[in-house]
C-alpha positions as a printed NumPy array, in Angstrom:
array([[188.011,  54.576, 161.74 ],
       [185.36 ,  56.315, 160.481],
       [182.395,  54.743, 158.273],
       [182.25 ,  55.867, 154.807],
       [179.164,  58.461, 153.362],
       [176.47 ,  56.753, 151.843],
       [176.169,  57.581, 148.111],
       [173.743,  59.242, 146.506],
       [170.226,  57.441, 146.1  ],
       [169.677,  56.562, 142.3  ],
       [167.887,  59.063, 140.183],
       [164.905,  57.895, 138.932],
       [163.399,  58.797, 135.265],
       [160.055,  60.362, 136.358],
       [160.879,  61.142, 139.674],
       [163.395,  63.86 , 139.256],
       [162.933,  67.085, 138.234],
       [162.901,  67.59 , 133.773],
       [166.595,  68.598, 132.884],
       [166.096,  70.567, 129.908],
       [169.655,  70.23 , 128.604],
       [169.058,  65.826, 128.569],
       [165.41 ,  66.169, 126.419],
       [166.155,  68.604, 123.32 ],
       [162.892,  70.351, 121.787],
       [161.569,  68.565, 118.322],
       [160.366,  71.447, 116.748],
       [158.643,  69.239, 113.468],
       [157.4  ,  67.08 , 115.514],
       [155.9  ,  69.193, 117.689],
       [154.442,  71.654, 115.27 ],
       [152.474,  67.679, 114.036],
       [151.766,  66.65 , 116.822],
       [149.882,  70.126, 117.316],
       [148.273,  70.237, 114.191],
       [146.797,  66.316, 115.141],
       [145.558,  67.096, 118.178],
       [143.775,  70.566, 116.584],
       [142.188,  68.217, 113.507],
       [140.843,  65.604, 116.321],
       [139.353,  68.632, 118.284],
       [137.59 ,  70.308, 115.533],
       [136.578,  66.485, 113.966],
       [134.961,  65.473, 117.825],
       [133.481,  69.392, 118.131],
       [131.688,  68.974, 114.497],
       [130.584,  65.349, 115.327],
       [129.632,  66.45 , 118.444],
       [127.135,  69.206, 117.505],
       [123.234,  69.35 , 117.689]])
């Protein structure tokens, strides 16, 4: 008789490769999170200036 195949190894979260099609874009929240993160840059650049 012969043994069975071993199954697949579980898939871990950050471990596998991004499937696009299982994380949809966020456009909004993108676009915000953009516009945050260019305010804190320009806010640390002026603060930061001789």
């Amino acid at each position: 008789m012969a043994a069975p195949s071993p199954a697949a190894p579980p898939r871990l979260g950050m471990m596998c490769g991004l499937d696009l099609d299982e994380h949809p874009t966020h456009p909004v929240r993108d676009h915000l999170q953009a516009a945050v993160v260019l305010v804190l840059f320009v806010a640390v650049t002026l603060l930061l200036r001789p």
